[in-house]
C-alpha positions in Angstrom: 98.3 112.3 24.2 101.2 109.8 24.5 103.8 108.8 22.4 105.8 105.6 22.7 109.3 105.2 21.6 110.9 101.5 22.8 114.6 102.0 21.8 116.3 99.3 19.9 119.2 97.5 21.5 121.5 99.1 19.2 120.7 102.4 20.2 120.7 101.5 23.9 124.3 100.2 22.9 125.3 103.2 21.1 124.4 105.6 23.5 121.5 107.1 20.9 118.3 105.8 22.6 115.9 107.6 24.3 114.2 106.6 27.6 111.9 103.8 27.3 108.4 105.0 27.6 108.8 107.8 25.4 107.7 111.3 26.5 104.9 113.6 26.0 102.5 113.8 23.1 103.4 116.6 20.8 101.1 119.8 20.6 100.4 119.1 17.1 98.7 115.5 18.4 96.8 117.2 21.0 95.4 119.9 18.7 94.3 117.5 16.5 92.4 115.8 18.8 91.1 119.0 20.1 89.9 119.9 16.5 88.5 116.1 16.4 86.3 116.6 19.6 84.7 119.8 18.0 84.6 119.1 14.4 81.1 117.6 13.1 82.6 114.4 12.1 82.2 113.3 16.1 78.8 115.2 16.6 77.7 112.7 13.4 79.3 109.8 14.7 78.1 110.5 18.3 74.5 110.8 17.1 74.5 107.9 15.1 75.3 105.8 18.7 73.7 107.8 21.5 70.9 109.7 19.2 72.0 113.4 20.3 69.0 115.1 18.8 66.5 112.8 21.6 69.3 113.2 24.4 69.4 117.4 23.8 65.3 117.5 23.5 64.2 115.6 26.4 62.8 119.0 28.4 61.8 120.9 24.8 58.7 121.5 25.9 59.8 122.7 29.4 62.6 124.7 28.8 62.8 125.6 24.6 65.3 128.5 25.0 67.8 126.1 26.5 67.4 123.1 24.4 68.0 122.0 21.0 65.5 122.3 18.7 64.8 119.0 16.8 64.5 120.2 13.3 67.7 122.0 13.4 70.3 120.7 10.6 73.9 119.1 11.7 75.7 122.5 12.0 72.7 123.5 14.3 73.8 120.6 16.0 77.6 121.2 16.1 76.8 124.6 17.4 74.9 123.2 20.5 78.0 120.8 20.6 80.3 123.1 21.5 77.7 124.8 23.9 77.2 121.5 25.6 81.1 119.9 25.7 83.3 122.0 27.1 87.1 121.4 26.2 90.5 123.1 28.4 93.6 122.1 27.0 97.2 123.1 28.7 100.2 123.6 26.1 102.2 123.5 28.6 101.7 119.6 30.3 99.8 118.7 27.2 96.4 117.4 29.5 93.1 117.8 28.1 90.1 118.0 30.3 86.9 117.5 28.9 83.6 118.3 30.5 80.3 117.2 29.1 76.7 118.5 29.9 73.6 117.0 29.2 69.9 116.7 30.9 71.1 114.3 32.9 74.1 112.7 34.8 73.9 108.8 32.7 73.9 111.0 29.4 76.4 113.0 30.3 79.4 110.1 30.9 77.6 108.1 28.3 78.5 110.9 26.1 81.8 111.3 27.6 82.4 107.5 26.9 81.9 107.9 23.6 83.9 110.5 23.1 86.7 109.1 24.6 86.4 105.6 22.5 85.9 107.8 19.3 88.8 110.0 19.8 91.0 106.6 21.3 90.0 105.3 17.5 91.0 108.5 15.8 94.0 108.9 17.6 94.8 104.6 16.7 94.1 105.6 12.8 96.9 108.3 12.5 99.4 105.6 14.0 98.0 103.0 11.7 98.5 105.5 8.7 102.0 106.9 10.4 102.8 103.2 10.6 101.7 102.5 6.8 103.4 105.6 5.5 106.8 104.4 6.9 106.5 100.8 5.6 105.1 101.7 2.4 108.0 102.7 0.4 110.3 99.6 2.0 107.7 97.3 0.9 107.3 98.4 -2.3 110.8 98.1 -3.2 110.8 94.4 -1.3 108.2 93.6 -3.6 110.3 94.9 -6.5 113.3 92.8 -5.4 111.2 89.6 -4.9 109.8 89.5 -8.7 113.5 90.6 -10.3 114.4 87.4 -8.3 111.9 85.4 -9.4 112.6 86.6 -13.3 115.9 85.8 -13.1 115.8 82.4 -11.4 113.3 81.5 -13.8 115.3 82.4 -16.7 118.4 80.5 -15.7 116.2 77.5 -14.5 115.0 77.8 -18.4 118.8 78.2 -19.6 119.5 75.2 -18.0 116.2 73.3 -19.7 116.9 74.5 -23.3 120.5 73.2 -22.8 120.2 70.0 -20.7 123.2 71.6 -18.4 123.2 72.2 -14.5 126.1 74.1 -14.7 128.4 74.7 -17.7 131.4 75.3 -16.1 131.8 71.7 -14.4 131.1 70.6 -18.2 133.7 72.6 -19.6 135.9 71.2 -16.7 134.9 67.4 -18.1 135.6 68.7 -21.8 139.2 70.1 -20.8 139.9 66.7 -18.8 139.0 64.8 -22.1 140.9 67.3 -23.9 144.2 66.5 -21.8 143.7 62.9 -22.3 143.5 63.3 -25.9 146.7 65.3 -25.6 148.2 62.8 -23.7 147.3 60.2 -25.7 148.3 62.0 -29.1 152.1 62.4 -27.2 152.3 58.7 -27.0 151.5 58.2 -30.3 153.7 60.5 -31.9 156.6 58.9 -29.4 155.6 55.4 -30.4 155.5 56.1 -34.0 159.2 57.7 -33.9 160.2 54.6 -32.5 158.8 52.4 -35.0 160.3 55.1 -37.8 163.8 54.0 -35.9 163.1 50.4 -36.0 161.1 49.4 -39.0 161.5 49.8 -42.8 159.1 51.4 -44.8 155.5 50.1 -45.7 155.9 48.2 -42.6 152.1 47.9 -41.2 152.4 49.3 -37.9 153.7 51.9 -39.4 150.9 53.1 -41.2 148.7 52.0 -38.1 150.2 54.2 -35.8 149.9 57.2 -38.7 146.4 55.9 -38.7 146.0 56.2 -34.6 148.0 60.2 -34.5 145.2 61.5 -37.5 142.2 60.4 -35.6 143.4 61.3 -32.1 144.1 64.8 -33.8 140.9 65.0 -35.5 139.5 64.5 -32.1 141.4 67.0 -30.4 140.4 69.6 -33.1 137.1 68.7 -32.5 137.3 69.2 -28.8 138.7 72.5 -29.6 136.0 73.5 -32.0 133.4 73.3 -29.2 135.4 76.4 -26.9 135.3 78.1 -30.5 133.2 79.5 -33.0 132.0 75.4 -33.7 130.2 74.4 -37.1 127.7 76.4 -38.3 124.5 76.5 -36.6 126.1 75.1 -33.6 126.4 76.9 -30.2 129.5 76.9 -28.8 131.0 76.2 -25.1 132.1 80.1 -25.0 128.7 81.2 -26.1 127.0 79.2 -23.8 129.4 79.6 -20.6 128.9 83.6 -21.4 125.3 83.3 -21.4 125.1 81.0 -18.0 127.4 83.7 -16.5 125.1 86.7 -17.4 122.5 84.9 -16.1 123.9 83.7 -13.0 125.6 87.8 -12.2 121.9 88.5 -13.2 120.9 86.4 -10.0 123.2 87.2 -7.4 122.6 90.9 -8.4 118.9 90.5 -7.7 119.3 88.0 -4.9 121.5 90.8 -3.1 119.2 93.4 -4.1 116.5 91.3 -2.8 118.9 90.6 0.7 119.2 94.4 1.0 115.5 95.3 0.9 114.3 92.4 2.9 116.8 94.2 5.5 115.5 97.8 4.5 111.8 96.6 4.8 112.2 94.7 8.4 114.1 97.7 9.9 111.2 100.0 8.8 108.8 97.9 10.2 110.5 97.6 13.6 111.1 101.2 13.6 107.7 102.1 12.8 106.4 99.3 15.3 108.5 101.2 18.2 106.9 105.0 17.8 103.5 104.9 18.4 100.6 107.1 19.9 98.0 106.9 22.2 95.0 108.3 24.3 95.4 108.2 28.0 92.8 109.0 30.3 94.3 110.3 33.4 90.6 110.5 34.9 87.6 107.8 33.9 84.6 109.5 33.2 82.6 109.7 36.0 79.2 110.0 36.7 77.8 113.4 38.7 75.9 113.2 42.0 74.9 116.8 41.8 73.6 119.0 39.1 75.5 122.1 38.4 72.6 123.7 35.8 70.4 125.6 35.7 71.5 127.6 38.3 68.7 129.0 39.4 69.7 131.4 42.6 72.0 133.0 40.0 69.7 133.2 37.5 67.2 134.6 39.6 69.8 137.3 40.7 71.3 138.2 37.0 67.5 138.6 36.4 66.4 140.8 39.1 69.5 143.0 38.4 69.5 143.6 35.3 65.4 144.4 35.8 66.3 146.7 38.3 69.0 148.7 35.9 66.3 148.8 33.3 63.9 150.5 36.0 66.6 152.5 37.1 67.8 154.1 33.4 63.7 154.0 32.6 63.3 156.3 36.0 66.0 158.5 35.4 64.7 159.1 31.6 61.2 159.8 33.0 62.6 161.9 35.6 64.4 163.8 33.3 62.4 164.5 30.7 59.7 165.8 32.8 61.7 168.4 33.9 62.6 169.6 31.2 58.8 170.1 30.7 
């Protein structure tokens, strides 16, 4: 078992990195991969592809105290399993050798094959899930962020429909130009019409004209004014509306931010997840035996004879010594 961690440059940078390559698998890895290799879940798997129960009865009728019997159930089969794949595992190097016997050499490494490709996909699926559960969370809120976004464009973008106005504030800017004309204008009225009170007698035309120019220039102004105000009833005014675009438009940049910070949030857990990783490394292929190791018959022969000739011997000495007694 392997596990890859690729440093990011920042951590190179920083001084906080670790070695590229990353070290060796953790005993928790290994031993759930030596749990794997034992458990029923790969004798199942394994004899859906290679068809275990044929491969383990092949010399049933030859040799039926060494062989599995056909009718057994899948624990039956997990038990001659274990009897048949032989597993050493060293804590301290974290290398796993695996040994597989069968009936013959091609079954045996086809076994082993399988094995391997079944525990390679095993060992794929927990960095898939460590991948998902690290990324999960991040994009979650992402997707959180995006639809606040989308709310609050769409609401503004509807602000700006209902009130046929891009943006109030360069309208109010337009109003307060007007409105300085209009004071302008009013100051040159009232000048002009001083002049003419200097100048003129009373009832004179202009007179009354210029009066005439100052009221409507002031009823303009107050009308001007009446739109940054509370405005006639059932009117909206400029205040109400510039409040209303500005709530909308914190409303935005709050969410657009938001949405900034866990777009950030969600690529950085993807890269960091995308940099630890784990994998199956054979050190050694599976190979394919010359020479079979089983039954060993000299030894078996040997075991046999010895353990007949204790049985003689206690039998003899029983014999011998109840007679004796007699």
């Amino acid at each position: 078992m392997r596990n890859e961690d690729i440093s990011s440059a920042a951590d190179i940078l920083g001084g906080l990195g670790s070695t590229l390559g990353g070290g060796g698998g953790g005993s928790s890895d290994a031993d759930i991969l030596y749990e794997f290799i034992r458990s029923q879940e790969m004798v199942r798997t394994i004899d859906a592809q290679l068809d275990l129960r044929r491969l383990y009865t092949i010399h049933r009728e030859q040799d039926p105290l060494l062989t599995f019997n056909p009718e057994g159930t899948i624990e039956d089969l997990t038990s001659f399993w274990l009897r048949m794949v032989r597993i050493s595992y060293d804590s301290g190097t974290g290398l796993m050798e695996l040994r597989v016997l069968a009936f013959s050499a091609t079954d045996a490494k086809k076994i082993a094959e399988a094995i391997f490709e079944e525990s390679a996909r095993m060992i794929n699926a927990l960095s898939a899930v460590a991948r998902e559960d690290g990324t999960r969370y991040a994009r979650e809120d992402l997707e959180r962020a995006i639809e606040k976004v989308k709310i609050a464009r769409e609401a503004l973008t509807a602000f700006r429909v209902s009130n046929q106005i891009v943006d109030p504030s360069a309208d109010v800017q337009g109003q307060m130009g007007l409105l300085n004309t209009l004071q302008a204008q009013l100051a040159e009225a009232l000048i002009e019409l001083d002049l003419l009170s200097t100048s003129t007698r009373e009832g004179d035309p202009r007179l009354e004209q210029a009066t005439r120019r100052i009221v409507v220039i002031e009823a303009r102004i107050a009308d001007e004014r009446r739109k940054f105000g509370v405005g006639a009833p059932g009117d909206e005014s400029y205040a109400t509306t510039i409040a209303d675009f500005e709530r909308l438009s914190v409303e935005r940049e709050f969410a657009e931010q938001a949405y900034a910070v866990a777009l950030s949030n969600f690529n950085g857990a993807t890269a960091e997840a995308n940099r630890k990783s784990r994998y199956l490394a054979a050190y050694v292929r599976p190979t394919l035996a010359e020479r079979s190791e089983f039954p060993q018959r000299i030894l078996f022969i040997l075991v046999v004879g010895l353990f007949s000739f204790l049985f003689w011997a206690i039998a003899a000495l029983v014999y011998y010594s109840l007679r004796d007694r007699r």
